[in-house]
C-alpha positions in Angstrom: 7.8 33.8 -24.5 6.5 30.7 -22.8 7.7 29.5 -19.8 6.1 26.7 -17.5 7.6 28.9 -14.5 5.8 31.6 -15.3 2.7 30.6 -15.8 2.9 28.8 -12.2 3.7 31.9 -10.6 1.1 33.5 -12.3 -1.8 30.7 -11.6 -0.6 31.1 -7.8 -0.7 34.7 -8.1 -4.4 35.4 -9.8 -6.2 32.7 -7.7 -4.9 34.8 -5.3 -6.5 37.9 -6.4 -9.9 36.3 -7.4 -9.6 35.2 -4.0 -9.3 38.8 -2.6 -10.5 40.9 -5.5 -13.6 42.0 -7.5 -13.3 39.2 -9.9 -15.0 41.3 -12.6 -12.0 43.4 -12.1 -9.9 41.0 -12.4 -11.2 38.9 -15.0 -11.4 42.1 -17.5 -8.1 42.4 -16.8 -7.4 38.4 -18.2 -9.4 39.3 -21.2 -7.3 42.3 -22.2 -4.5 40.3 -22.9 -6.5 38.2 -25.1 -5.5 40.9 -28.5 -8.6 40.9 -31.3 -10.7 38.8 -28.9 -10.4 40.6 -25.5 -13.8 42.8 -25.2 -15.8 39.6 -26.2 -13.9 37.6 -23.4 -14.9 40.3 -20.7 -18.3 39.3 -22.2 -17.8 35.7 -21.7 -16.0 36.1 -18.3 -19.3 38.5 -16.9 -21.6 35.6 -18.3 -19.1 32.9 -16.0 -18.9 34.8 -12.8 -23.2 35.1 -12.8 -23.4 31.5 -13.9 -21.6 30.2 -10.8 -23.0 32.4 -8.4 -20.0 33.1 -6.2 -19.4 28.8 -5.6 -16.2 28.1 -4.0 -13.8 25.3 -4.6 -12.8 22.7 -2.7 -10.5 25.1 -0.4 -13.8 27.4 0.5 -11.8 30.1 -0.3 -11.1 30.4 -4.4 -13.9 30.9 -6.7 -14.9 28.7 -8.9 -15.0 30.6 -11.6 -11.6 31.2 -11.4 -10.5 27.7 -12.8 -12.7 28.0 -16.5 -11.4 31.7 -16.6 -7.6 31.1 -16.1 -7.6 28.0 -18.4 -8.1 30.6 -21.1 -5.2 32.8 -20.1 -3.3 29.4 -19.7 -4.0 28.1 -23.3 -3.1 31.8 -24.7 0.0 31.8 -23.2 0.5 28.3 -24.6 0.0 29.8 -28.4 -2.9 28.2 -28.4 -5.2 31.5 -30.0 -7.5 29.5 -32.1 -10.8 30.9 -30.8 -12.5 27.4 -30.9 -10.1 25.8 -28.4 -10.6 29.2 -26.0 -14.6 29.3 -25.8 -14.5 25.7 -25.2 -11.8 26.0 -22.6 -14.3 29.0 -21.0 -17.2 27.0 -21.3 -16.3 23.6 -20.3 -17.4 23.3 -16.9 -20.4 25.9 -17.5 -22.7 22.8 -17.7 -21.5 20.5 -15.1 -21.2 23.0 -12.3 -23.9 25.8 -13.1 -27.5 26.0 -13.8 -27.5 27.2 -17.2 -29.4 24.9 -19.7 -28.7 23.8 -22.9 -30.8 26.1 -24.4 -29.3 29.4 -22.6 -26.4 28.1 -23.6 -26.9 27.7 -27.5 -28.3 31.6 -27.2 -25.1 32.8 -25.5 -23.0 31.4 -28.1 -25.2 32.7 -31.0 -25.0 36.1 -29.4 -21.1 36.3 -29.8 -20.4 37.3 -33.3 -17.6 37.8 -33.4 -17.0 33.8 -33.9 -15.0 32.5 -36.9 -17.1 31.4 -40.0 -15.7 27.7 -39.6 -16.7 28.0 -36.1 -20.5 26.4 -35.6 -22.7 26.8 -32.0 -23.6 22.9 -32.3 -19.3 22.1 -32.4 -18.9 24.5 -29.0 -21.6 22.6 -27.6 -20.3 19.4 -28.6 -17.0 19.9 -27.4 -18.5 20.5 -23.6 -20.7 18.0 -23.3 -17.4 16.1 -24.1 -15.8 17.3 -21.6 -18.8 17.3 -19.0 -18.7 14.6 -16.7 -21.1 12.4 -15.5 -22.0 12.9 -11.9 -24.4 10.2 -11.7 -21.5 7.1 -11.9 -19.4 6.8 -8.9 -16.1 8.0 -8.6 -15.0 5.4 -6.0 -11.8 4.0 -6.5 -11.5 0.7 -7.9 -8.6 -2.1 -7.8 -6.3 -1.5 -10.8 -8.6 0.7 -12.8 -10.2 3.7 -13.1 -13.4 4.4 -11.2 -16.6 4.4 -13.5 -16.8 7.9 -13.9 -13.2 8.9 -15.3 -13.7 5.5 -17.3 -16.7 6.8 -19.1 -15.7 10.1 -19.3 -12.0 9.4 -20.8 -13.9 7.0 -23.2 -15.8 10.7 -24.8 -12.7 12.5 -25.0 -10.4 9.6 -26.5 -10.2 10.8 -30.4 -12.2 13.7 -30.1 -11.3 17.3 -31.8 -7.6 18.8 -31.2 -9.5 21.6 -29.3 -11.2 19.2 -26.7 -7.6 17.5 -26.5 -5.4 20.7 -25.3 -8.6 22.2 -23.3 -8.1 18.4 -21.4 -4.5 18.5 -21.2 -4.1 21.9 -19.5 -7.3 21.3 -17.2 -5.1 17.5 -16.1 -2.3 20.4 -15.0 -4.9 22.6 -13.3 -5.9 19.4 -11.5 -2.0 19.3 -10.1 -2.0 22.8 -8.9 -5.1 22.7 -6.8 -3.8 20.2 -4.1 -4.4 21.8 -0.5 -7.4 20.0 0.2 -6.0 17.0 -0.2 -2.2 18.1 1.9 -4.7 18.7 4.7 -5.2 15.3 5.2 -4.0 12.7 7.8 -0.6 11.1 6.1 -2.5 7.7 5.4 -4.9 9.4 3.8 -3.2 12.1 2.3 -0.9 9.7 0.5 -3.7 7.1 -0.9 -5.4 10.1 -2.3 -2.3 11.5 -3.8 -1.7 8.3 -5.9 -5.1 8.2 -6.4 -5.0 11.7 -8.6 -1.6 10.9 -10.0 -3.5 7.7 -11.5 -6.3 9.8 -12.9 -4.3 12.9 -14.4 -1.7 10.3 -16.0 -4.0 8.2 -17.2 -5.6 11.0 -19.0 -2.7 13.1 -20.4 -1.4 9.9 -21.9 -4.7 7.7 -23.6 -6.2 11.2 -25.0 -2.2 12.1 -27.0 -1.4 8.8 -27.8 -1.1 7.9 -31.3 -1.9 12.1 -32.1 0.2 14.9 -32.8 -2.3 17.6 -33.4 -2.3 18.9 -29.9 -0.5 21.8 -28.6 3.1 20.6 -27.5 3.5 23.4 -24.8 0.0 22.1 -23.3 2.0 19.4 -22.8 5.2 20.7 -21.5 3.5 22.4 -18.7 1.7 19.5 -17.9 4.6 17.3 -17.5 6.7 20.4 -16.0 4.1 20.2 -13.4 4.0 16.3 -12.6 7.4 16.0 -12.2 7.3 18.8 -9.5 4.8 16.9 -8.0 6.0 13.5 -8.1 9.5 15.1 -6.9 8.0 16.9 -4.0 5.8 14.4 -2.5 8.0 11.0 -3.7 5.1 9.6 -5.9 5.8 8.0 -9.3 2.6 6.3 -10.0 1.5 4.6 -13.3 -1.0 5.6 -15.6 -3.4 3.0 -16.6 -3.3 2.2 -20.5 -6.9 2.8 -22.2 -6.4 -1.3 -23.2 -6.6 -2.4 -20.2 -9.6 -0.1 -18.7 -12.2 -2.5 -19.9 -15.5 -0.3 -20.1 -13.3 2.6 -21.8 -15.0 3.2 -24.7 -15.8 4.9 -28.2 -18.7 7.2 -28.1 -21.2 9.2 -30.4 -18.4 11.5 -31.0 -15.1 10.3 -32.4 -12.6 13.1 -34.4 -10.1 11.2 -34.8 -8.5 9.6 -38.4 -9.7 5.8 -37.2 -13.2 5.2 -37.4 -13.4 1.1 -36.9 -14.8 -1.1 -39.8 -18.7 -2.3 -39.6 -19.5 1.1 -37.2 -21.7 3.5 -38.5 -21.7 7.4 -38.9 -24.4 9.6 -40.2 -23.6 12.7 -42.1 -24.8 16.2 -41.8 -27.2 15.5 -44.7 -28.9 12.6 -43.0 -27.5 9.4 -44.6 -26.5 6.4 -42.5 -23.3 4.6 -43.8 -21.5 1.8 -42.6 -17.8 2.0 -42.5 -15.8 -0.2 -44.4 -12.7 -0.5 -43.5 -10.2 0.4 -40.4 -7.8 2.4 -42.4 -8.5 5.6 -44.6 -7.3 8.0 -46.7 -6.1 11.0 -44.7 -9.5 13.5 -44.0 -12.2 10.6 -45.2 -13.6 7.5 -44.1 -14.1 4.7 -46.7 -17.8 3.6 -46.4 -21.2 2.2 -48.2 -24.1 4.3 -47.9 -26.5 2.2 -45.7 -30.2 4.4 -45.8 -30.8 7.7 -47.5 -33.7 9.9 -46.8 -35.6 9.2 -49.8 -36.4 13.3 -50.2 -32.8 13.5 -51.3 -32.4 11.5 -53.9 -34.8 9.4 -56.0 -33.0 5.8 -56.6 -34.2 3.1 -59.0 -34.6 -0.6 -57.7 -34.4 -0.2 -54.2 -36.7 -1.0 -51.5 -37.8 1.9 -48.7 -38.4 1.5 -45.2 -39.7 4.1 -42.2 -36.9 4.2 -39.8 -35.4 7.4 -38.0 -38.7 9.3 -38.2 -38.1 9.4 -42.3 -38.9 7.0 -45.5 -35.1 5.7 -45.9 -34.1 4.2 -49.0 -32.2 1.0 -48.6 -28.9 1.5 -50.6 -28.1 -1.7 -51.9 -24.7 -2.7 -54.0 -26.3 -6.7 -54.6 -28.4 -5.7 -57.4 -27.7 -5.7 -61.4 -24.9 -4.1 -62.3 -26.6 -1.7 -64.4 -29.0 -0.3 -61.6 -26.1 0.1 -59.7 -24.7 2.2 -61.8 -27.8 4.8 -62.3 -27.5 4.7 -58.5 -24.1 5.6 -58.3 -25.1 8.2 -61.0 -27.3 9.9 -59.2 -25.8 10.0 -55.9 -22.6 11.6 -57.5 -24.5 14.4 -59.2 -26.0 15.2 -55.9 -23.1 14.6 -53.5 -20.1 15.0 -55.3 -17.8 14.1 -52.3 -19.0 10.4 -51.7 -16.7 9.1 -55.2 -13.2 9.5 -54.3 -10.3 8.6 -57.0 -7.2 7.8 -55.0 -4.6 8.3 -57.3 -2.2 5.6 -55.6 -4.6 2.8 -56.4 -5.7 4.3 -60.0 -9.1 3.3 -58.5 -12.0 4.9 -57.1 -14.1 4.5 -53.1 -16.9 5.2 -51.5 -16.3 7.9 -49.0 -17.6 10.9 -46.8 -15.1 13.4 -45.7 -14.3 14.0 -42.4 -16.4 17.2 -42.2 -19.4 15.7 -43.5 -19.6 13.4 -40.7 -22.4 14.6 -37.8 -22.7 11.4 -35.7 -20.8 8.3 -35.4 -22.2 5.4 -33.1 -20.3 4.0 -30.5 -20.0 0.1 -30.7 -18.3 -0.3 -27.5 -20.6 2.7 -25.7 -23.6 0.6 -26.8 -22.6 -2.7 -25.8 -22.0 -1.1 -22.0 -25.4 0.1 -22.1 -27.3 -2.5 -22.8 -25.4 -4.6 -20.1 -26.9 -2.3 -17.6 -30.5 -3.3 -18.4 -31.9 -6.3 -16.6 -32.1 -9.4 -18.2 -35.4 -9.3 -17.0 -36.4 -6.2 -18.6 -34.7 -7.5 -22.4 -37.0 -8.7 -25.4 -36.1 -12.2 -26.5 -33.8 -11.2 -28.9 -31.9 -8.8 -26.8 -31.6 -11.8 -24.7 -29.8 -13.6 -27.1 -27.6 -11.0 -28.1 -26.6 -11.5 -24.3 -26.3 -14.6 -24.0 -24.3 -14.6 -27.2 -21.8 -11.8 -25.3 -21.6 -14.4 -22.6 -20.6 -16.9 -24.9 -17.9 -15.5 -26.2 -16.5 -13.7 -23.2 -15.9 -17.6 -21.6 -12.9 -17.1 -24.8 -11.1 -14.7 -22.0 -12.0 -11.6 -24.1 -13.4 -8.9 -22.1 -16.3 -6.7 -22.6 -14.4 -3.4 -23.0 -13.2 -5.3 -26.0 -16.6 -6.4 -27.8 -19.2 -4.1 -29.2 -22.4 -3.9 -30.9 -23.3 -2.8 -33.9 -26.3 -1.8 -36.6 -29.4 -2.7 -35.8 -28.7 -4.5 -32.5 -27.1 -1.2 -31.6 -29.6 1.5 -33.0 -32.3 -0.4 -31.9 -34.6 -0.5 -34.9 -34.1 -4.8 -35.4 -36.7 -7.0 -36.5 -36.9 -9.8 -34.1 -36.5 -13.3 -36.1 -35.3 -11.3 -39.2 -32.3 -8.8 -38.2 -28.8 -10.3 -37.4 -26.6 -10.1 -34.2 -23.9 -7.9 -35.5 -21.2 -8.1 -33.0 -17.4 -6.8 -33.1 -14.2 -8.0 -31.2 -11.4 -5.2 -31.2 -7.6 -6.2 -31.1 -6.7 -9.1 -33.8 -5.5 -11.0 -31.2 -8.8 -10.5 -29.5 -10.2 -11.9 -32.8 -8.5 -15.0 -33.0 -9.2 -15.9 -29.1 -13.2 -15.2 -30.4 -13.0 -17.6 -33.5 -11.0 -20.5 -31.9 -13.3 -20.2 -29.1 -16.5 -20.3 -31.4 -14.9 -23.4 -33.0 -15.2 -25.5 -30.2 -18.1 -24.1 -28.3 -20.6 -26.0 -27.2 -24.5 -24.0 -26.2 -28.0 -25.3 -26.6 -29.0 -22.0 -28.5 -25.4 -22.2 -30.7 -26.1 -23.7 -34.1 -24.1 -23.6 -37.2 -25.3 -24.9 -40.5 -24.3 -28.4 -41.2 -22.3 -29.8 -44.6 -26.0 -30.7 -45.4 -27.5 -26.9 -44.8 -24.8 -25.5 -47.2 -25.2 -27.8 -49.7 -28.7 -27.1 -50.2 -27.6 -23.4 -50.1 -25.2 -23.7 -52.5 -28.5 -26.1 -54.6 -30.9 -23.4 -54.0 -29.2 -20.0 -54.8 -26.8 -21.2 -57.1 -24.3 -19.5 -55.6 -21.2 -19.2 -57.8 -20.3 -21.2 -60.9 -16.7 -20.8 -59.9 -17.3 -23.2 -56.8 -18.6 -26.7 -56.9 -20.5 -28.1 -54.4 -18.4 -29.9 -53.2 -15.4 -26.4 -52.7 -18.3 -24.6 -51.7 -19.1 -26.7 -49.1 -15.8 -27.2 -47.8 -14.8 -23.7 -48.0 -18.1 -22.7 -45.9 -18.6 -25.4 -43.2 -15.5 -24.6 -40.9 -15.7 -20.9 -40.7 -17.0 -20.2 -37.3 -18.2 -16.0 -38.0 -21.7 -16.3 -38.7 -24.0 -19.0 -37.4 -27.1 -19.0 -35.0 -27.9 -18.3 -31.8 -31.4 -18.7 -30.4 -32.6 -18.9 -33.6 -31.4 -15.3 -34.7 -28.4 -15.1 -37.2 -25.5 -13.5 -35.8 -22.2 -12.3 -37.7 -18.7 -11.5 -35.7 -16.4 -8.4 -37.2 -13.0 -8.5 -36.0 -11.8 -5.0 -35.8 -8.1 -3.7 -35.6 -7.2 -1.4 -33.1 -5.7 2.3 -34.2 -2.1 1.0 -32.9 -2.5 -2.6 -35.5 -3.9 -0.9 -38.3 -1.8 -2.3 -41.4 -3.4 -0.2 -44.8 -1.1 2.3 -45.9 -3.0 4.6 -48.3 0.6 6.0 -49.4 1.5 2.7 -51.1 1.3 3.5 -55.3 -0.9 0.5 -56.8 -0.7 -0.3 -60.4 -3.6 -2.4 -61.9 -2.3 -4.5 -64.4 -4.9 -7.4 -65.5 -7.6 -9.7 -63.8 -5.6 -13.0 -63.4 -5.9 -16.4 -62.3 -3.8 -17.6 -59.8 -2.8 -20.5 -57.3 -0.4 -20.5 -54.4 0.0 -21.8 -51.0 -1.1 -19.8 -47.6 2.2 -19.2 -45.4 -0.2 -16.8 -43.2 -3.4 -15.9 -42.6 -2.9 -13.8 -39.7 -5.0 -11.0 -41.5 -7.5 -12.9 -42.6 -10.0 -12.3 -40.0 -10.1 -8.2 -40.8 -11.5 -6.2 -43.6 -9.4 -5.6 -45.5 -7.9 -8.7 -45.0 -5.0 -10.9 -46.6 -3.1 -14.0 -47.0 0.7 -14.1 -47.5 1.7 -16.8 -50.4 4.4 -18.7 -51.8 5.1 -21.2 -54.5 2.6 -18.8 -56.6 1.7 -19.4 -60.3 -0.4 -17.1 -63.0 -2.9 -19.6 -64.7 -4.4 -17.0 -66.6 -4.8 -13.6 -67.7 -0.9 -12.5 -67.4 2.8 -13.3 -67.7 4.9 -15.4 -64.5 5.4 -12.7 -61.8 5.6 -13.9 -57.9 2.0 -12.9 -56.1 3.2 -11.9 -52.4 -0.3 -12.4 -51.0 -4.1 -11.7 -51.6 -5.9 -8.9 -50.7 -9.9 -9.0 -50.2 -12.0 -6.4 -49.4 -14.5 -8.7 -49.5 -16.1 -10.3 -46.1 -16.9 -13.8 -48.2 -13.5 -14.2 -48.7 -12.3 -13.5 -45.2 -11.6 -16.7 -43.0 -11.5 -18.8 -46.8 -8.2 -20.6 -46.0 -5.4 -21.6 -43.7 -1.9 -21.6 -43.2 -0.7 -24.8 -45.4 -3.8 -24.2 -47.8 -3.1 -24.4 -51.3 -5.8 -21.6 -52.6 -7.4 -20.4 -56.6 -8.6 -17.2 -56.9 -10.0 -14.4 -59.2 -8.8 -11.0 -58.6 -7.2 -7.5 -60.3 -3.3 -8.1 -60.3 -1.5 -4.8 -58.8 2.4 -4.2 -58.7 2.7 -2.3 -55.5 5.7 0.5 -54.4 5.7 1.1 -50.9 7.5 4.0 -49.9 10.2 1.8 -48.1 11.6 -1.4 -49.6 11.3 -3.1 -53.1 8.3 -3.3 -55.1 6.1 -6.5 -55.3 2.6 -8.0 -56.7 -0.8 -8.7 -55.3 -3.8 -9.5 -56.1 -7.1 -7.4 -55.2 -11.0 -8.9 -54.0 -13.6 -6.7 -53.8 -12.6 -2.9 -54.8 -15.8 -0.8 -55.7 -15.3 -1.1 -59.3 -16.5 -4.7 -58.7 -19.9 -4.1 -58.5 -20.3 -2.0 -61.7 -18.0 -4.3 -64.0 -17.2 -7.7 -65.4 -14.3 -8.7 -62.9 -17.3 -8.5 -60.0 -19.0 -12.0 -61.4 -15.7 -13.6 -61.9 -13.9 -12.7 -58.8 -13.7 -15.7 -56.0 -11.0 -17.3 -53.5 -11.2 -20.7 -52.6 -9.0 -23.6 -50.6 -8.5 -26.5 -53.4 -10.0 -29.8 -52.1 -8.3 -33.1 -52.8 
């Protein structure tokens, strides 16, 4: 039976006897109580105990073997038998604190057979490089924040696989039991270094579980059962530091989580590059649009190629006729099933790849603290203006642990004077402090295009018959997302953050018609996000259906986000839904920019617009 007690007693007790023993001895006898995995465990434990060569912790006296070895027994005793969770819990530190390689690694692992069939070399060795630390930032404290290595190390962890999350957990208690060094100290001392862990274990424990319930609850217990013995003993109640208000915290090339931001980008096992479309998803996918595809796996019609990635990509493009995109869709379907999913709640169909077809996803956030490290000096001109642009917009009071980089800026494969600045603000609020700081800005690189610019856009491409010049004109000129800076066009995406996110995929959508309506804007508070919407009132059906009240507009659609303001009396195109949420009474909406759009009809007629006078 579990019991926090015991396992104390029984931490105290076997650092003990790999402090006096053989620890071979002693580590066969951890792995026999392992059940069906126990004689590989003695394997793995004989590999650890060479690997660290007899290094001691911090108390000279304990090996430091004995830590990766005993978190095993720890997580067993915790229920935790999923044999994932255990070799990464052996493992973890084998490549932070030993000389084993990479490669040695990879041939240990493939040499243990006994591994379950869902269980993959490359996963094992993702989850430690997780949880390896950086040595090379500092670990110097810092006022009111974490120091830069436990920030950029908390940033890998945050959203990564259940098995990384209880490994992390238990290894935060491990870091409560192994105080002495630090009791040894003068009192000053003693007791600034004592808050100083209490800050780093909380803030830990608490970022990496928030907003999750897949980890192991008694992983938690025991951590917990352990702080409060610890804050009791030595008077200490010390806060944690919330991940919102570390400001270099940040995503990474690993996220496992359900909330994959909008406008980021993941590749999938098979190679194809998609950008994300939208901050909420259907449980165990992630809505998206297929970006580049390596042209040996499919053959599309109509689309252009480029070399990027070491391959000949094909440029998957939805802006093309309707027919073509059709064959597309065709022939990606017959090929990869899994990218069309029907969601039965909205009797309508997505772009998607499922959770375990993702390989890589690209930290925004990650890459936008990277490139601030390099010297202005050492930037191209357009990396220059993607600085200067981050300057910009941090005078708004947004900090740069809130921005991030995206697409080509952030892969690195832009064409100066051709590729847009794609950057992203996280937190609505965020958002709005970006855009009404954009609105009044004033820079000598800052341009946006004039009533005069637009107007000749809307002359020269024709854009929409729905619009007139003069609507389209209106509607353009005071949005304050994409203009140019230095010449280069840049774009801002307002992200939501996992605790705003407002989508519920459990709502039941019935599509009635495509309709025509009016109504007036009593908030736009969404309107900055994708998807987006506007709440409305004094509504009216023009077209297409019978009276019903419209509760608000829903685009999908990034040309219809920022279209209109609080007070604005608004027209616009769009599939009418009735909508049961699983609480309160049903109501109607209507939809911009669903998939279907760009293989039907509705796609040419849909639009949003504020009326002009």
């Amino acid at each position: 039976m579990f019991s926090c007690a015991a396992i104390l007693n029984e931490y105290l007790q076997i650092k003990k006897e790999f402090q006096e023993k053989d620890n071979y001895q002693v580590a066969t006898t951890i792995a026999g109580k392992l059940g069906a995995y126990s004689s590989q465990f003695e394997l793995i434990f004989r590999f650890l105990i060479d690997a660290f060569e007899n290094k001691k912790r911090f108390d000279h006296k304990t090996p430091l073997v004995f830590h990766s070895i005993f978190l095993v027994h720890i997580l067993h005793a915790c229920g935790e038998h999923n044999v994932k969770t255990l070799l990464t819990a052996s493992l973890h530190d084998i490549l932070e604190d030993t000389p084993v390689t990479d490669g040695e690694l990879n041939d240990f692992i493939q040499s243990l057979h006994f591994l379950d069939t869902d269980v993959s070399t490359e996963e094992i060795i993702e989850n430690i490089k997780i949880l390896t630390e950086n040595k090379q930032l500092s670990r110097e404290p810092v006022p009111k924040a974490l120091p830069e290595r436990y920030q950029e190390h908390l940033g890998r962890i945050m959203g990564s696989r259940k098995e990384v999350i209880n490994v992390e957990i238990v290894d935060r208690f491990c870091d409560l039991m192994d105080l002495e060094y630090i009791l040894e100290l003068p009192e000053e001392k003693k007791k600034a270094r004592l808050e100083s862990k209490m800050i780093k274990v909380k803030s830990f424990v608490e970022n990496i579980t928030r907003n999750r319930h897949d980890f192991n609850s008694c992983c938690l217990e025991l951590f917990n059962y352990q702080l409060k013995l610890v804050e009791s003993e030595h008077q200490l109640n010390e806060k944690a530091i919330p991940i919102d208000s570390v400001e270099e915290i940040n995503m990474t090339s690993t996220n496992n989580s359900d909330y994959f931001p909008e406008s980021t980008l993941i590749d999938t096992i098979d190679g194809i590059q998609c950008k994300v479309y939208a901050n909420s998803h259907p449980h165990g996918l992630v809505i998206v649009k297929p970006k580049y595809v390596p042209e040996e796996l499919i053959e599309f019609t109509g689309m252009k190629k480029r070399f990027l990635f070491e391959k000949c990509m094909t440029r998957f493009n939805f802006f093309n006729d309707k027919e073509i995109v059709k064959e597309n869709l065709k022939r990606l379907r017959a090929k990869f099933p899994w990218f069309v999913y029907t969601c039965p709640q909205h009797q309508n169909w997505f772009l998607v790849v499922p959770r375990d077809q993702i390989k890589k996803y690209y930290g925004p956030q990650e890459g936008l603290r990277q490139l601030m490290k390099v010297p202005e000096s050492d930037l191209d001109p357009y990396l220059k203006a993607v600085r200067g642009l981050i300057n910009l917009i941090v005078e708004s009071g947004v900090t740069i642990g809130n921005l991030g980089i995206s697409h080509s800026t952030l892969l690195g494969n832009y064409t100066p004077g051709k590729s847009d600045i794609d950057l992203l603000v996280f937190g609505k609020s965020n958002g709005w402090k970006v855009i009404h700081h954009m609105e009044q800005a004033k820079h000598p690189l800052l341009q946006w295009k004039s009533e005069e610019d637009w107007a000749k856009y809307y002359r020269d491409r024709v854009v929409s018959k729905q619009y007139s010049e003069k609507e389209y004109v209106y509607n353009m000129v005071r949005k304050r997302d994409d203009g140019f800076f230095d010449g280069n066009v840049f774009s801002i995406f307002v992200i939501e953050k996992e605790d705003e996110l407002w989508y519920d995929w459990e709502e039941k959508h019935s599509p009635l018609a495509t309709v025509k309506v009016r109504g007036t804007v009593t908030d736009a508070a969404h309107s900055h996000i994708r998807p987006g919407y506007y709440e409305l009132s004094n509504t009216e059906i023009v077209e297409g259906y019978t009276a019903v009240p419209i509760q608000r507009i829903v685009t999908w659609s990034r040309p219809f986000l920022l279209q209109a303001r609080k007070g604005d009396r608004v027209e616009s195109v769009g599939l009418l839904e009735k909508v049961k949420p699983k609480y309160g009474p049903e109501y109607f909406q209507v939809v911009l920019g669903y998939s279907d759009t760009y293989t039907s009809d509705r796609g040419e007629q849909e639009y949003l617009k504020t009326l002009v006078n």
